[in-house]
C-alpha positions as CSV (number, residue, x, y, z in Angstrom):
1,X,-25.3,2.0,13.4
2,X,-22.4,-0.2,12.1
3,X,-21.5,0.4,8.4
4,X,-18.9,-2.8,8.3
5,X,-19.4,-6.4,9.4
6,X,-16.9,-9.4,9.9
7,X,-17.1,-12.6,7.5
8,X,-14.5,-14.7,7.9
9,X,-12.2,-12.3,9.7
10,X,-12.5,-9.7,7.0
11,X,-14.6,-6.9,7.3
12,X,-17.3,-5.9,4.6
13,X,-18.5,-2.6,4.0
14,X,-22.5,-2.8,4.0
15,X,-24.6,0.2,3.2
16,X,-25.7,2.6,5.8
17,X,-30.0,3.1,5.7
18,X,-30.6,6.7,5.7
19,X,-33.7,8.9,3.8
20,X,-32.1,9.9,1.0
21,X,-30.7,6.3,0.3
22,X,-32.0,3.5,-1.2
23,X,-34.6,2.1,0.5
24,X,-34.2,-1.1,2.8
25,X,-36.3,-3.2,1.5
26,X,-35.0,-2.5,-2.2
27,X,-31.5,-3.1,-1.0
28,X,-32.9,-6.7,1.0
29,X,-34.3,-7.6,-2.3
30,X,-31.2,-6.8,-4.7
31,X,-28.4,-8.6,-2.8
32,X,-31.0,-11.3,-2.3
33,X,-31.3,-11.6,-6.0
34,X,-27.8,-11.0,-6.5
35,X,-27.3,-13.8,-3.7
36,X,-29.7,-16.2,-5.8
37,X,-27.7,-15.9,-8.9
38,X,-24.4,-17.3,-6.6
39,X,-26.2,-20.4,-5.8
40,X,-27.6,-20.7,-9.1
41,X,-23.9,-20.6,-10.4
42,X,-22.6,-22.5,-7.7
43,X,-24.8,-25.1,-9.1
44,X,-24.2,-25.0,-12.8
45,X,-20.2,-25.5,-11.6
46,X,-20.8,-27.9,-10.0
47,X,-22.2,-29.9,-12.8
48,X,-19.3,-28.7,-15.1
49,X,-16.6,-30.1,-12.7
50,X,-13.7,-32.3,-14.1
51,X,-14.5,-36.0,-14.4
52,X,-11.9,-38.9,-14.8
53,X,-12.8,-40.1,-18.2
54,X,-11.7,-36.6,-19.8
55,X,-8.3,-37.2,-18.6
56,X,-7.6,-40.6,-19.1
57,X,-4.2,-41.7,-18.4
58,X,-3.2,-37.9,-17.3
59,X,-4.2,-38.5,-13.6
60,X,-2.1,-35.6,-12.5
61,X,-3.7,-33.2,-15.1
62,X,-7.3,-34.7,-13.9
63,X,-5.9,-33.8,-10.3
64,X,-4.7,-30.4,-11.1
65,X,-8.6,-29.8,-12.9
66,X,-10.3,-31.2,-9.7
67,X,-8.2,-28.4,-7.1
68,X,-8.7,-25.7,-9.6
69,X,-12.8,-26.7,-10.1
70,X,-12.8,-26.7,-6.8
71,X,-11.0,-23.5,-5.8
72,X,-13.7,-21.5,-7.9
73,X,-16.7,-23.5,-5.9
74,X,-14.7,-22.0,-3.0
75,X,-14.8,-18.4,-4.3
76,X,-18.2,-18.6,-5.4
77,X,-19.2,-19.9,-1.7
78,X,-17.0,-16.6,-0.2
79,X,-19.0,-14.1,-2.4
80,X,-22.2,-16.3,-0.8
81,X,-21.4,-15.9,2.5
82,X,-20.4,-11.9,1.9
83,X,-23.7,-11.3,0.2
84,X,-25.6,-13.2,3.1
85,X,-23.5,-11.0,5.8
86,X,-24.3,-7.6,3.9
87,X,-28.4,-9.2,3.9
88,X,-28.4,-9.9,7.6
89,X,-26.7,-6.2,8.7
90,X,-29.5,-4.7,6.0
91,X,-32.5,-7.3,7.3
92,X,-31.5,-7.0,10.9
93,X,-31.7,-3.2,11.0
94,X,-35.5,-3.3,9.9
C-alpha cells in the first residue's frame, strides 16, 4: 500500500491504515474538515481582496496588492488540492 501520492509533481506523505492507527474513517473525516476550513478561507480572501478605490492614484501599489492577494488564493488552493489528494489515497483504500 502506497504511503506517498503525487500532487502537482510533488509527492505527499499520506498516512498508512493499520490496527493500531487511527481509524479510516476518523482520518476521512479530519482532513475533510480540515479541507472545509480551506474553502471556507479561500472564500473569506476572496472577499478581502484589493480593490481600486483604496489605492487611488497608486496604480502600481494597487497592482503589487492584487499579485500578492492573489498569490495567497494560490497557496490556499495548493494546501486544497494536498488535502483532497491525502482524502482520495485514505477514501480510496476503504
Amino acid at each position: 500500500m502506497a504511503t506517498t501520492t503525487q500532487e502537482a509533481g510533488e509527492t505527499i506523505q499520506v498516512p498508512f491504515i493499520n490496527l493500531n492507527g487511527t481509524s479510516r474513517n476518523s482520518l476521512l473525516e479530519e482532513n475533510l474538515k480540515a479541507r472545509q476550513a480551506i474553502t471556507d478561507a479561500h472564500e473569506a480572501l476572496s472577499e478581502a481582496g484589493p480593490h481600486p478605490r483604496d489605492y487611488q492614484g497608486r496604480d502600481r501599489e494597487f497592482q503589487t496588492a492584487r499579485r500578492q492577494h492573489l498569490a495567497r488564493l494560490e497557496k490556499l488552493d495548493g494546501v486544497g488540492k494536498e488535502l483532497d489528494a491525502i482524502a482520495e489515497h485514505i477514501g480510496a483504500r476503504g
